[in-house]
KEVEX-890505 format. One line per 5 residues: number of its first residue (from 1); their letters; for each residue x, z, y of C-alpha. Coordinates in steps of 0.25 Angstrom, whole numbers, always signed. Each point is the difference from the previous one (the first is absolute). Example, Ala and Ser with C-alpha at 12.3 -4.5 7.8 and 13.67 -1.06 7.14 Angstrom:
1	as	+49:+31:-18 ~ +6:-2:+14
This chain:
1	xxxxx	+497:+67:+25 ~ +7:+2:+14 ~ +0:-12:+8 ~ +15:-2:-1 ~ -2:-4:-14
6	xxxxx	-10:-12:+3 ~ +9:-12:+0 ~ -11:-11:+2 ~ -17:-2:-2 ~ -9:-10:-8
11	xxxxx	-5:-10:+11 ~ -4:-12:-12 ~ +4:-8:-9 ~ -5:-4:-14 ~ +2:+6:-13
16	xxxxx	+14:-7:-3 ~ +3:+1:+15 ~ -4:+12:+8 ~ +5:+1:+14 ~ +6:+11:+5
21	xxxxx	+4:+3:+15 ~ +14:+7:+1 ~ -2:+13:+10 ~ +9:-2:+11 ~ +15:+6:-1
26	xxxxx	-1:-3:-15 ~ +7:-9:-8 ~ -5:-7:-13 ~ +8:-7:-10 ~ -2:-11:-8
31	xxxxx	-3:+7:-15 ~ -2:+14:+7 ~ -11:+8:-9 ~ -12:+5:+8 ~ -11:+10:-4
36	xxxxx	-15:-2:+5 ~ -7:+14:-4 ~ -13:+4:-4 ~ -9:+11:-2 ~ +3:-1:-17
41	xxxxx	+9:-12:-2 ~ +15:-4:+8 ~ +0:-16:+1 ~ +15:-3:-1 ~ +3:-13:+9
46	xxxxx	+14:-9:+1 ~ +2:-8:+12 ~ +5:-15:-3 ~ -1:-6:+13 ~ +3:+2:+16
51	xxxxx	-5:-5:+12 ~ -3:+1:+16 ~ -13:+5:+6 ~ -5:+0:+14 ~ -10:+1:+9
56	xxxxx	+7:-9:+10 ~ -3:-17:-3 ~ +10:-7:-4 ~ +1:-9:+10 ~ +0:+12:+12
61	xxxxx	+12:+5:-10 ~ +6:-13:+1 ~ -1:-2:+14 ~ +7:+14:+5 ~ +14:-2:-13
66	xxxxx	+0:-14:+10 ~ +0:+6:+13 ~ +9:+12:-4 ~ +10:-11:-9 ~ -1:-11:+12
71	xxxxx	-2:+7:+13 ~ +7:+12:+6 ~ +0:+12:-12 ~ -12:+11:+4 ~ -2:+14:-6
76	xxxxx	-12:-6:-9 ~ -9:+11:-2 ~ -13:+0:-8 ~ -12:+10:+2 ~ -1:+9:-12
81	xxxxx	+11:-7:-8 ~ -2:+7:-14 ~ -15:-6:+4 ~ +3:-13:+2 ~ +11:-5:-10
86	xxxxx	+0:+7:-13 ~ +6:-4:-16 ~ -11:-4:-11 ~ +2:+3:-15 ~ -4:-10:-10
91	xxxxx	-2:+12:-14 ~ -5:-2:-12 ~ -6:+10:-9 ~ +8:+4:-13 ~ -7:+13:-4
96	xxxxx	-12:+10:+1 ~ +3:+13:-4 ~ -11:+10:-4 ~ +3:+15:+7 ~ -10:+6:-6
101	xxxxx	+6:+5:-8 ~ +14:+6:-4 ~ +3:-11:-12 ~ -1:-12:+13 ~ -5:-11:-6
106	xxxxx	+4:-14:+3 ~ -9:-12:+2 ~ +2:-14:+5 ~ -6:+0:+12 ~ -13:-8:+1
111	xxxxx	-6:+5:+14 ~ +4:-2:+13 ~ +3:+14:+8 ~ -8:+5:+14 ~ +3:-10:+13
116	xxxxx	+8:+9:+10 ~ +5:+10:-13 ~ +15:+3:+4 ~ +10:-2:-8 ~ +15:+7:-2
121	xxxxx	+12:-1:-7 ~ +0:+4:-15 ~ +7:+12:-4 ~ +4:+6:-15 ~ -13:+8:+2
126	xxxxx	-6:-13:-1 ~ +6:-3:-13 ~ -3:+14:-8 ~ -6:-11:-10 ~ +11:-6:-7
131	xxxxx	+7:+11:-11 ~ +10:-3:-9 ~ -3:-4:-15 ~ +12:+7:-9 ~ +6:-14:-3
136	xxxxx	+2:-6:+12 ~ +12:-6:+10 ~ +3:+0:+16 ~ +1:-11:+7 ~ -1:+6:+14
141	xxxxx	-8:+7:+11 ~ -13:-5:+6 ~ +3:-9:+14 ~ -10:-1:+11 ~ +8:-13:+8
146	xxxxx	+12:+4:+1 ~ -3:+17:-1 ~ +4:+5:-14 ~ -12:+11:-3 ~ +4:+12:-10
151	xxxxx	-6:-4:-11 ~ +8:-7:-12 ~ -7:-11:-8 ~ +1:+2:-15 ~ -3:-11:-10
156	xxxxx	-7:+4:-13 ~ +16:-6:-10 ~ -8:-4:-11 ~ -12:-10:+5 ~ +7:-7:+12
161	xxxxx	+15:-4:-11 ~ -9:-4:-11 ~ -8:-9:+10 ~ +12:-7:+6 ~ +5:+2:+14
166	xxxxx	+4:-10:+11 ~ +11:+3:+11 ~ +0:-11:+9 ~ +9:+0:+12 ~ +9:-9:+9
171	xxxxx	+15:+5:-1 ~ +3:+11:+8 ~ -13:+7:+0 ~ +4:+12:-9 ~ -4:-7:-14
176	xxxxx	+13:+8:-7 ~ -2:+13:+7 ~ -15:+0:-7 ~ +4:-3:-14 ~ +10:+11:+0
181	xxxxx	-11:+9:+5 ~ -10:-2:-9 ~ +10:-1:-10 ~ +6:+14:+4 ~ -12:+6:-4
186	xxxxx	-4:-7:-14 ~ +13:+8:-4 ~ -9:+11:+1 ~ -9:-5:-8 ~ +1:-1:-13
191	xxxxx	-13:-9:-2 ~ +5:-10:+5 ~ +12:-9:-4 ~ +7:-10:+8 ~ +11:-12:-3
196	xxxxx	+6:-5:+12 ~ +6:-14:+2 ~ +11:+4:+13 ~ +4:-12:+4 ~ +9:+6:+10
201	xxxxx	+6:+12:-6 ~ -9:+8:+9 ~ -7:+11:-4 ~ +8:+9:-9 ~ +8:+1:+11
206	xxxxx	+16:+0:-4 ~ +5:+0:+15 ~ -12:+7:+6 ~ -11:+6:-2 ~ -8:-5:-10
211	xxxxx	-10:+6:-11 ~ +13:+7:-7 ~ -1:+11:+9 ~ -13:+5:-4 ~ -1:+12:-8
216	xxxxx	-5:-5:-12 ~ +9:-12:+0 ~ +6:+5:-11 ~ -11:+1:-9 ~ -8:-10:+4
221	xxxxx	+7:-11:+5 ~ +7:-11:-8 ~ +12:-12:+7 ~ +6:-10:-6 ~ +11:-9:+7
226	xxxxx	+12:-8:-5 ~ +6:+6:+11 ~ +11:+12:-4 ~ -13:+11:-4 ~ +3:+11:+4
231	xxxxx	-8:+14:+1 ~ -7:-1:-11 ~ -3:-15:+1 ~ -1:-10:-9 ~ +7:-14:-3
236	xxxxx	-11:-11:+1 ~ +5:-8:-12 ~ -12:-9:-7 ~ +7:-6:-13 ~ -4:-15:+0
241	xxxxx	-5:+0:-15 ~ -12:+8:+6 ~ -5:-12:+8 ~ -10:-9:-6 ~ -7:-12:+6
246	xxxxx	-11:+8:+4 ~ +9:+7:+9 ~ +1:-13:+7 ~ -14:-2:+2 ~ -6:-4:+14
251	xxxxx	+15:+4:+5 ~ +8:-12:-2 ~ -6:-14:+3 ~ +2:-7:-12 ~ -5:-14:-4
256	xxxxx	-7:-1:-13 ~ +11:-7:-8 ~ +9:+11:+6 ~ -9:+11:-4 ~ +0:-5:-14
261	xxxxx	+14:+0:-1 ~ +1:+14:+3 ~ -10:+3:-11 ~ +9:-10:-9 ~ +12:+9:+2
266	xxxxx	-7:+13:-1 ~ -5:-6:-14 ~ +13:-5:-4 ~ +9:+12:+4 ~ -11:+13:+2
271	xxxxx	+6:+10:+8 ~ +14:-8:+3 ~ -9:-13:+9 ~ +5:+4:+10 ~ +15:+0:-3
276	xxxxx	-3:-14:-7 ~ -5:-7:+11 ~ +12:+6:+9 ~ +11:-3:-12 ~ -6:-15:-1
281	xxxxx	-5:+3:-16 ~ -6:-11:-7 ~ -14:+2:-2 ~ -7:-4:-13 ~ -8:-10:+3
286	xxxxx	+8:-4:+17 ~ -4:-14:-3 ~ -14:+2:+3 ~ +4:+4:+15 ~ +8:-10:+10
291	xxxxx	+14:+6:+0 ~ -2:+1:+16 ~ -11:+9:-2 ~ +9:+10:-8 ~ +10:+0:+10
296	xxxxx	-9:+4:+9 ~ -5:+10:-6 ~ +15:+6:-1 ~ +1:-3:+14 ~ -12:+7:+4
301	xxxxx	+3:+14:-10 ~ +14:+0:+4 ~ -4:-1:+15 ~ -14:+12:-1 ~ +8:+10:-7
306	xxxxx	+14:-3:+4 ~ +6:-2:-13 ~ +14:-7:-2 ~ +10:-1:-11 ~ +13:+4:-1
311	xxxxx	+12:-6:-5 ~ -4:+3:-16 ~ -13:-4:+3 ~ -6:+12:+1 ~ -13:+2:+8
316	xxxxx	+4:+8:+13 ~ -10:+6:+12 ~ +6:-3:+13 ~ -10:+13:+6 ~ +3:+8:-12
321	xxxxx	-14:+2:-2 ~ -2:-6:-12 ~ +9:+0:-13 ~ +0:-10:-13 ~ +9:+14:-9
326	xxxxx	-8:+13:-3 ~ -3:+7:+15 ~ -14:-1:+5 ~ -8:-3:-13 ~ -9:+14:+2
331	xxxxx	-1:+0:+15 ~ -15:-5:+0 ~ -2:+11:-11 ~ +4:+10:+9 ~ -5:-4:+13
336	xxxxx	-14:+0:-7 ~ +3:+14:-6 ~ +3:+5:+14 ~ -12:-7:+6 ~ -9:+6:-10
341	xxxxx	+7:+14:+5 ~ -7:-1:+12 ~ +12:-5:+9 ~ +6:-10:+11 ~ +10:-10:-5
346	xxxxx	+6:-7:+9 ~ +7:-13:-4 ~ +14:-5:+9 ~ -4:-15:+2 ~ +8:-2:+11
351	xxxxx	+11:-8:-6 ~ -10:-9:-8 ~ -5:-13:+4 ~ -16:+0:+3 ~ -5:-7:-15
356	xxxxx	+13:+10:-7 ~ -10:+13:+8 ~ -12:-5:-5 ~ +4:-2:-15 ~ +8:+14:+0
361	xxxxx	-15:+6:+5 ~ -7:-10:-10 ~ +8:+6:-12 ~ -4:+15:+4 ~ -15:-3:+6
366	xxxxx	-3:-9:-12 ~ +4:+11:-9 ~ -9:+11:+7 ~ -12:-9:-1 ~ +0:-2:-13
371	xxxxx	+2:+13:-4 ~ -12:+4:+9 ~ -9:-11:-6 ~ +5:+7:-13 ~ -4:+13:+6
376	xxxxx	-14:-4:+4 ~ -2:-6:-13 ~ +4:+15:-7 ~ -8:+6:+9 ~ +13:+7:+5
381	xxxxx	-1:-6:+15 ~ -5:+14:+6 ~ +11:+7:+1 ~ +10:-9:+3 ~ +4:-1:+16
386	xxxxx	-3:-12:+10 ~ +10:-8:+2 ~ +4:-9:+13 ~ +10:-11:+0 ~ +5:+0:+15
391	xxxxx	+4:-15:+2 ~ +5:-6:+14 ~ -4:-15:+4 ~ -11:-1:-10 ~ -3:-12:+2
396	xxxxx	+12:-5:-8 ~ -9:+4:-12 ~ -15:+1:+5 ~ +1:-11:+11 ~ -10:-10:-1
401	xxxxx	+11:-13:-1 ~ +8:+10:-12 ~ -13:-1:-7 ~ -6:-13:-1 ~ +15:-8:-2
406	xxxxx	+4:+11:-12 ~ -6:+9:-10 ~ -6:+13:+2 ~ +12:+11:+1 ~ -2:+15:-5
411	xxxxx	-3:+4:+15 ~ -10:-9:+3 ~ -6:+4:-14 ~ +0:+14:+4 ~ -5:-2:+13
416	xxxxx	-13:-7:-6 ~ -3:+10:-14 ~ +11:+11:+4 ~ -11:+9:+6 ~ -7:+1:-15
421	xxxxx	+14:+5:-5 ~ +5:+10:+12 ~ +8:-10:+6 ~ +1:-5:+12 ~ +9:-6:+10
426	xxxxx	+5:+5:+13 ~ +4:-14:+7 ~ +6:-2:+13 ~ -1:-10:+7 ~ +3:-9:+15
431	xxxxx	-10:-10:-5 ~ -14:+3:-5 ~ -4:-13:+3 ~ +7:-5:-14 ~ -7:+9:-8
436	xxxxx	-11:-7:-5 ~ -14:+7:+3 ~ -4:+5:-14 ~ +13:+8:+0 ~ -3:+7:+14
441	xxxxx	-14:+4:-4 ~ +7:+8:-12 ~ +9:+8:+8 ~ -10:+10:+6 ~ +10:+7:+9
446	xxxxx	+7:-7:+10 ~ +11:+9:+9 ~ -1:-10:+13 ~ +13:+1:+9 ~ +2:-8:+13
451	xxxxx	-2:-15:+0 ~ +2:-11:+11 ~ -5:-12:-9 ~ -13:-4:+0 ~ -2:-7:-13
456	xxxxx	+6:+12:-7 ~ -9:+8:+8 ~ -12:-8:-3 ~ +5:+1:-15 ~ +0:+16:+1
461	xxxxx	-12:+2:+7 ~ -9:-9:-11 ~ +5:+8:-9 ~ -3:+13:+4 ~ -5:+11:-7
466	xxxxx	-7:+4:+14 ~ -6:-9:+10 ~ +13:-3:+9 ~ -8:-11:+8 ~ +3:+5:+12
471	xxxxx	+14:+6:-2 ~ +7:-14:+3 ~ +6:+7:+13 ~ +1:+13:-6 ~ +10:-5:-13
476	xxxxx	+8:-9:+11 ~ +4:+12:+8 ~ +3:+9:-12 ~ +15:+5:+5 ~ +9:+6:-11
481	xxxxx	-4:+9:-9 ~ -14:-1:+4 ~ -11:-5:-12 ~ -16:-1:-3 ~ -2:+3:-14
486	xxxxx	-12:-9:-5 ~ -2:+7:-14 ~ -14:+1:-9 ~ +5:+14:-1 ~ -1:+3:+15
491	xxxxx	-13:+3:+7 ~ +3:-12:+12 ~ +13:-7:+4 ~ +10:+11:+3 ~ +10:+0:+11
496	xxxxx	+14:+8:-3 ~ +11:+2:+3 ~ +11:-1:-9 ~ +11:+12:+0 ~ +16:-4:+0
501	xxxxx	+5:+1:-14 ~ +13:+8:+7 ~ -11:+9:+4 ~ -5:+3:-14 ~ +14:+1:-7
506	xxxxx	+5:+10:+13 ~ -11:+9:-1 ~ -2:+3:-17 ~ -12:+7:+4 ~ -7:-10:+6
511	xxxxx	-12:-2:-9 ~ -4:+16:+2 ~ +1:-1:+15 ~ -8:-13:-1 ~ -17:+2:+3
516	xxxx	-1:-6:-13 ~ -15:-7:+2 ~ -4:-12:-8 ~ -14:-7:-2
């Protein structure tokens, strides 16, 4: 090593807090990654806090800012400066790696290394032990602080979607720009399956780019809206004879009298309920409920799905979405099949309200985890792809308040058994906090993007595959586009840097020219 490299040396410390002295001219970063070597072994280091040294006291120091703040100014000059005053590193060990050999093995670090032993920024050379499995998705280079390193992290597809992963972000911190990434890259993957929940309309992309411009878009992807389809799209049209109660389930907050006259009418009228309750029809046995109970039962169908009827009393859909004739009655037939193929369907939300979403993905997820429990049962499960359900603000169906005041909901059921069946939830989220704990502890790959709350913060780092203990500072100065990846399926808590979507879809090539790596 030339002694340009050396950015800083041991002086201290303990095994969780080692101190290191920054060289003088250097300039460490919070979250910069540092490399302490040895004669047959690397120990790879990240800084987590920053602070003054010197050699001059305090009260000397405070005495000359006086007189050169009060008095006349003076040149203040200081014997030996780079001496004297000097940066201090708080780091942290995250990995020994064994270079004895060419394979490089990994181990969690469990001695401290030599006092006085220098240290220098990382490098991809560094990094020559993460490869890339065959089924396996990008989510971004290695950072160091703010310096992005040449090394792409790959995460193994299968493992980390059938184990659940949490996005959690404030707005503004890039959560969008990641999904479509990882999701650019699952359409190369025909292992893995994903339905999406848009709740914005925005990844397709109809008026920029969006995943329809990858190459195998047409292959592999699958949108519905009830927008004018066009390009190959598809009408999202559910038929409402396709809805049950269940579908209701954990979505609507229903009271029990409520709940029973929806069961009631689903008795009475089978697949037609819904259009009963919405037409006024007289239920068998309606003296048994208080006639203000049903009309709010009609109030609060009429309101979810936005259902209204015409002037022959005809159930109409102000959205378009759903329909009381013959369209949409195979539409979870066919989202299944195409799931099942391996491919990305993407669902246009955008014009529904927030319970109308949910029931749409309840219908389709419901459908998929029965026929996957039916699989495990055959003993057919193996060669069936994992599948993701990509769901934003997921707290509306796993949040700790949705959970104790209704019934279980088909995403919280998958969230807790999904894993047994290949499924698994990729939940985004601005507040962790409202996810109940058992939850969290499911979801064993957490993508952390910036966040200036400390509760949600808190939330996050409990919850951590990895020990984040000490990345309070760290996650709060996270700028866009900029992550840790706290995964069981990661050697330590990795730093990235996320690519620009526009990036990927103006260069087709991308994933070749990428240093594809992954643990």
């Amino acid at each position: 090593m030339t002694e340009v490299d050396i950015i800083g040396q041991i002086i201290g410390g303990n095994v969780g807090h080692i101190l290191i002295r920054e060289k003088g001219g250097k300039r460490l970063e919070l979250g910069d990654l540092l490399v302490s070597r040895e004669k047959d072994s690397s120990l790879i280091l990240q800084v987590f806090n920053l602070m003054y040294g010197s050699q001059i006291p305090a009260s000397t120091k405070e005495m000359m800012s006086g007189i050169n703040l009060e008095k006349k100014p003076f040149d203040l000059e200081i014997f030996e400066p780079e001496l004297r005053n000097y940066t201090l590193a708080e780091v942290r060990a995250l990995a020994r790696v064994d270079t004895t050999n060419e394979k490089l093995k990994v181990t969690l670090p469990k001695i401290l290394p030599p006092v006085f032993n220098t240290v220098d920024l990382i490098t991809s050379e560094d990094l020559k032990f993460l490869s890339k499995t065959e089924s396996s998705f990008y989510v971004g280079n290695v950072r160091s602080g703010t310096k992005e390193i040449d090394v792409g992290v790959w995460l193994p597809s299968k493992d980390v979607f059938s184990h659940h992963v949490l996005i959690p972000a404030t707005t503004g911190r890039g959560k969008s720009n990641l999904v479509k990434t990882i999701l650019w890259h699952i359409l190369d993957d025909s292992s893995v399956s994903a339905l999406v929940l848009d709740a914005h309309n925005e990844y397709y992309g109809i008026q920029s780019a969006g995943l329809k411009d990858h190459n195998d878009a047409q292959n592999n992807l699958v949108y519905y809206t009830p927008n004018n389809p066009k390009d190959g799209a598809n009408f999202l049209t559910v038929n409402l004879r396709i809805l049950t109660p269940e579908h209701f389930k954990g979505i609507i907050k229903l009271s029990d009298a409520q709940n029973h006259a929806i069961r009631a009418y689903f008795r009475d009228f089978g697949e037609e309920w819904i259009s009963a309750i919405v037409q006024d029809r007289t239920l068998t046995n309606a003296n048994q409920f208080q006639q203000g109970t049903l009309a709010v039962v009609q109030r609060i169908i009429q309101l979810t799905l936005g259902l209204d009827l015409d002037e022959d009393r005809n159930v109409i859909c102000h959205n378009r979405v759903f329909d009381s004739g013959s369209r949409g009655t195979g539409i979870a037939d066919d989202i299944v099949r195409d799931i099942e193929a391996g491919k990305v369907v993407i669902l246009d939300t955008s014009q529904l309200g927030s319970d109308a979403e949910l029931i749409i993905g309840n219908v389709i997820a419901s459908k998929i985890f029965h026929k996957y429990q039916s699989y495990k049962n055959r003993g057919q499960l193996e060669n069936k792809p994992v599948v993701t359900i990509v769901i934003e603000e997921a707290p509306r169906v796993i949040g700790e308040d949705v959970l104790k005041t209704r019934e279980n909901n088909i995403y919280s059921t998958i969230a807790k058994e999904g894993r047994k069946f290949k499924i698994g939830l990729t939940a985004i989220t601005q507040l962790t906090s409202v996810i109940p704990r058992t939850i969290l502890a499911n979801m064993n790959t957490k993508i952390i993007l910036g966040n200036e709350m400390v509760l949600e913060r808190q939330a996050i780092i409990s919850s951590a595959s990895q020990d984040l203990s000490d990345d309070d500072r760290n996650i709060a100065s996270l700028d866009k586009g900029e992550a840790i990846v706290s995964s069981i399926f990661v050697p330590f808590a990795m730093p990235i840097k996320i690519p620009l979507f526009e990036d990927l879809v103006n260069n087709q090539e991308s994933k070749k020219n990428i240093k594809k790596k992954v643990y």
